[in-house]
N, C-alpha and C positions, 0 to 999 in steps of 0.2 A: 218224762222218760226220753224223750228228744230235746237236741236242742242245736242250733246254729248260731256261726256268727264270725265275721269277715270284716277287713280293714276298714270297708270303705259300708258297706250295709251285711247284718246278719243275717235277716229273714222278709223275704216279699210274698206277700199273698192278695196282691193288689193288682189289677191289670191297668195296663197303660204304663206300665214304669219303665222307665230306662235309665241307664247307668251310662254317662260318655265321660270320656277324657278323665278318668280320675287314676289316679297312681298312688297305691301306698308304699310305703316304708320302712313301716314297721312289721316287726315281728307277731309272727299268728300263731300262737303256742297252745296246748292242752299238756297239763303235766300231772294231771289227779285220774279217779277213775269214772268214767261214761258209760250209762247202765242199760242206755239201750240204744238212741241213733243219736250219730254225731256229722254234722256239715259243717265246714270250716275252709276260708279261705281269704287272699290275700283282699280278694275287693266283695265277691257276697257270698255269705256264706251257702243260702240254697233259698232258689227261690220255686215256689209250689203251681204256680199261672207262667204263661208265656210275661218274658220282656227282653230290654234288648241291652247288651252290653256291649259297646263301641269305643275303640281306641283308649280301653284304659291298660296299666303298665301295674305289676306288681315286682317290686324290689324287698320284698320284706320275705325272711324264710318261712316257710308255714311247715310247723311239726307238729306230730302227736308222740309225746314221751313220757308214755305209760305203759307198761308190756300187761295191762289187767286182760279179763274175757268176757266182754259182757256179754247181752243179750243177743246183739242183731248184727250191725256194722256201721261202717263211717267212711265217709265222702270227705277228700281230701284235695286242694288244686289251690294254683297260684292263681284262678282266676275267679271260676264258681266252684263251689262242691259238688250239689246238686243239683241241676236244672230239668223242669217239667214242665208238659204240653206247651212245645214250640220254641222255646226259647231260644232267641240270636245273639251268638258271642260270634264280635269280627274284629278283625284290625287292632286286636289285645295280643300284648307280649307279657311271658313270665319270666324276671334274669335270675328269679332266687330258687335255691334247694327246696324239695316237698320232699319229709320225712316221716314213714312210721316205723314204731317201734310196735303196735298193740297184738296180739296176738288172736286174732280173731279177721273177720271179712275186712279186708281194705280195697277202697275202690280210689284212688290216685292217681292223679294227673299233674303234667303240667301246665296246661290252660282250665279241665274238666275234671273233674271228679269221677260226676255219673251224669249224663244224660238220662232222661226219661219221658218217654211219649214223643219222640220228633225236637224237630229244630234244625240247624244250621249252624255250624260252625265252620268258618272261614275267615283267611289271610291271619293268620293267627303263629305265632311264631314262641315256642320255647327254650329257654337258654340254661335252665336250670337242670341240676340233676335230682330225680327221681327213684327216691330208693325206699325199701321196703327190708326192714332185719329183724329178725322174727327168733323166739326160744323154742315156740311150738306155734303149729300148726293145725287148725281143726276145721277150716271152711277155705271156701274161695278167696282166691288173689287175683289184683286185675290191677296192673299199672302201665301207665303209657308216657309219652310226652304230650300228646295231648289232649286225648279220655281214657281217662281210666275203663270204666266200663259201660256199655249203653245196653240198652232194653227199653220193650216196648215201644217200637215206631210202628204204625201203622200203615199200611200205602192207601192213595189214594185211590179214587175210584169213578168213571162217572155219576154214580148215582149218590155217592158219599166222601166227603173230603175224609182225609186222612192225617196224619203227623209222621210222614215220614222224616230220617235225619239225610242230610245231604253235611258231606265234611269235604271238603277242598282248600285245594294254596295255600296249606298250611304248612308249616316247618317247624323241624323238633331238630336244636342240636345238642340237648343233655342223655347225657347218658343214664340208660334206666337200668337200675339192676334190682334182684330181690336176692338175698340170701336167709333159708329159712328151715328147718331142723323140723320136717314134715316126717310125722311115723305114727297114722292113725288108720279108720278103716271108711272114713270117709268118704264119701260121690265128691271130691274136689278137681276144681278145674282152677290151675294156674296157669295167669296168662300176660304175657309182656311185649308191649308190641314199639315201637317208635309212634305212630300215630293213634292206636287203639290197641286195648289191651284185649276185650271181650267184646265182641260184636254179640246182638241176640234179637236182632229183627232188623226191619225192613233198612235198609240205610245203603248208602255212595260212599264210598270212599275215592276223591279222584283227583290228580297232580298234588298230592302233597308228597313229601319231602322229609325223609329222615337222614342224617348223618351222626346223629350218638351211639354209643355203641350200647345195645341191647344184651344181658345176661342174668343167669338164673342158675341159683348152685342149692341143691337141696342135700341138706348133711344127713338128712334121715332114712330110716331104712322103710318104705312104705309097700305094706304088703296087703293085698286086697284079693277076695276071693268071687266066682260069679255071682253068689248071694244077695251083694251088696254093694255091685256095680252095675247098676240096671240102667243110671244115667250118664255110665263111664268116668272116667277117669283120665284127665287131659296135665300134662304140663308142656306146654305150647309155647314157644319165644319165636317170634318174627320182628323184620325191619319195617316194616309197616303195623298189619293187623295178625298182635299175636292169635287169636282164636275166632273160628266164623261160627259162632253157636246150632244147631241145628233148629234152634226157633225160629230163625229168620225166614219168609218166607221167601221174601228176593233179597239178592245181597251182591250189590256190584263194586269190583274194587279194581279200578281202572286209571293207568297212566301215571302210577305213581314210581318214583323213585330211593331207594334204598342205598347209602352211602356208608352207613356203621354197621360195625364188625355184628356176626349173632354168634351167643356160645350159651349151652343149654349142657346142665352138668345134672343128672339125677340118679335117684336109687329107688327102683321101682320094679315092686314084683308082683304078678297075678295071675292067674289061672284064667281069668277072663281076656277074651279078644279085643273089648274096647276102651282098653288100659292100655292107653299110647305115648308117647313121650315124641316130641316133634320140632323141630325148626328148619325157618326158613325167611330167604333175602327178602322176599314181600309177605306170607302168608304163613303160619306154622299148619295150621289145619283146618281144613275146609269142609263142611257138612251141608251145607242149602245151596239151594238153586242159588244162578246167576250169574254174572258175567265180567271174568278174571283175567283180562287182557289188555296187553300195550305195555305193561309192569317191566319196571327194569333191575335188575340188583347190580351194582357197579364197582365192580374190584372190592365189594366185601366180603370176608368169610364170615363162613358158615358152618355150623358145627354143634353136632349133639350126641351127649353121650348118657349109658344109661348102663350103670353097673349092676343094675338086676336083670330081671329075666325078661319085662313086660316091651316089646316093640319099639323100636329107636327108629327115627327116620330124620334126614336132612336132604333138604336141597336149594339151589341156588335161589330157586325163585321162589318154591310151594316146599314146604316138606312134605305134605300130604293131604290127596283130596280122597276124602274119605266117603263121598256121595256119587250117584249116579245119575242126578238133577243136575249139573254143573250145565249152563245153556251153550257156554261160551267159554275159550280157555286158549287163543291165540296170541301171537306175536309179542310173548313177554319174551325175554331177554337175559340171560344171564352172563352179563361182561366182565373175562378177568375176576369171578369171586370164586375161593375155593372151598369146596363141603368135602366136610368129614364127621360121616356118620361109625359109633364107636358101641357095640352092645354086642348081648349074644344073638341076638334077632334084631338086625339090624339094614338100613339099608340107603344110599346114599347117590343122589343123580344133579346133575348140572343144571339140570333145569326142575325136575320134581324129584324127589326121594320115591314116592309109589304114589301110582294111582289106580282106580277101581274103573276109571272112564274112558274110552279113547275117540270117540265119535266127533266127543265137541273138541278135541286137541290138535292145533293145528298152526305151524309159524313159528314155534317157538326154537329160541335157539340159546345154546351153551357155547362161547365164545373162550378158548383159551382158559378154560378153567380146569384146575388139577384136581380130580373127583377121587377118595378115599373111603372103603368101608373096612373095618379090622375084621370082620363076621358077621355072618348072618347072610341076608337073602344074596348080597354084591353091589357092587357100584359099576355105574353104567352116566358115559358122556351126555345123556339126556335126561334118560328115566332111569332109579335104581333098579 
């Protein structure tokens, strides 16, 4: 009921392996239907142990063109799909398109898939675009340029080593987009970021570098009630890290830069409070402790809109910090990018759209940027 398999190796369950200098070319295709997990990708398709992938280059398109539903999901990347306990991807470029079509959990990248349990990814650069086009919707979406989604890092500790991830000096210049016809009652969190899509534990994000333009258009009318949003309900686009999960225990995302446009288009209504809709130049939304400073967004817009009733928010740097653990939250930057937050509850700031925190806030500045809210709570030169 699983299966992988990549240009250059399918499947490693062997320690000691590594993968250097290899480049493919050809084309990574799935076009039938996969009944339970699927890893795919231009050089491995998923490997289950720590190893190391060094200086390899993937030029061959990787898609899945099958709109079926099956059981679980699939791990999608020009580099790995999926990588577990520790795994180091460095100094790998992707130039080609990563494509789904499936109508179920996609986790897509352009260098990652999915991380799992720790590791390292750095100097790593994406050139490809990243897209996700969907009939229907019934779970999570997580794509980025360069993981799709992570989970389960561990930090470390004196008494017990850990598997945290650390992501640095990377660079994404493909544009990621999801378009997808979402109308269920679902706990879904969709998430699209330039460097990460879904954060969900311990992990750095720091000096990487997006310039693709990031965007999210959902045609569907998604209506959800408190019942059966106990784990919320997120559609989250940022220029860095679209979503910071509230699993993470620490989650630092620091120094990084944001050069591509964000635009967050949705239809979303609920009765419930944490049923959000979000973007923003570094962060869309933020839940765990941590430390969110030195971030710059730099003459990109910003913009989220949300035709139903359930809470809009945009801002230059964070759209929203939705925690009271936040440790740290200084000297981020927002130069020359303009937000426009558009709902009936709504709300729209230069540097954050809302926050719940102001203790650890401090430095941060909105530089020349023309702040717009149509309705709702207002728009304000810092904070909405």
């Amino acid at each position: 009921n699983r299966a992988s398999f990549g240009g250059i190796l399918g499947f490693n369950g062997q320690t000691g392996i590594s993968v250097s200098d290899c480049v493919n070319y050809g084309a990574v295709t799935k076009g039938n239907a996969n009944q339970k997990e699927l890893a795919m990708a231009g050089i491995v398709g998923r490997s289950n142990v720590r190893m190391n992938i060094t200086g390899c280059s993937n030029a061959g398109p990787v898609s899945y063109e099958f709109g079926e539903k099956p059981g679980t999901y699939i791990h999608i990347a020009g580099i790995i799909g999926a990588g577990y306990h520790s795994c180091v991807i460095a100094n790998c470029t992707n130039k080609a398109a990563i494509t789904s079509i499936i109508n179920q959990v996609n986790r897509i990248g352009g260098i990652a898939g999915t991380i799992n349990t720790g590791g390292t990814v750095e100097n790593c650069v994406n050139e490809g675009a990243v897209t996700i086009t969907q009939e229907a919707n019934a779970n999570w979406q997580s794509a980025a340029g360069i993981i799709g989604f992570e989970e389960k890092a561990t930090p470390s500790t004196p008494e017990t080593p850990g598997e945290p991830l650390v992501v640095k000096n990377n660079i994404n210049r493909g544009d990621i987009s999801m378009t997808l016809n979402n109308s269920n009652t679902h706990n879904n969190q969709i998430a699209l970021g330039g460097i990460v899509g879904c954060t969900c534990s311990t992990a750095e994000y720091k000096d990487n570098t997006n310039s693709g333009r990031i965007s999210c258009t959902n045609s569907g009318t998604v209506t959800l009630d408190q019942s059966n949003t106990a784990t919320g309900y997120w559609v989250t686009v940022a220029g860095i890290v679209g979503f910071v999960d509230t699993k993470a225990s620490v989650n630092n995302v620091l120094e990084n830069v944001n050069k591509g446009a964000v635009d967050l288009k949705a239809s979303v209504t609920s009765s419930s409070a944490s049923v959000l809709v979000a973007s923003g130049g570094i962060a869309g939304i933020i839940l765990p402790t941590g430390k969110y400073s030195g971030n710059v967004n730099y003459g990109a817009a910003i913009s989220a809109e949300n035709s139903g009733t359930s809470a809009c928010y945009a801002g230059g740097v964070f759209g929203l910090d939705y925690t009271v653990a936040v440790t740290e939250m200084k000297d981020n930057i927002n130069d020359s990018g303009s937000v426009r937050a558009s709902g009936s509850t709504s709300a729209a700031g230069g540097f954050i759209g809302a926050s719940v925190i102001s203790s650890a806030i401090s430095g941060n500045k909105s530089i020349k940027a023309d702040v717009t809210c149509s309705q709702g709570y207002g728009a304000g030169a810092v904070v909405g």
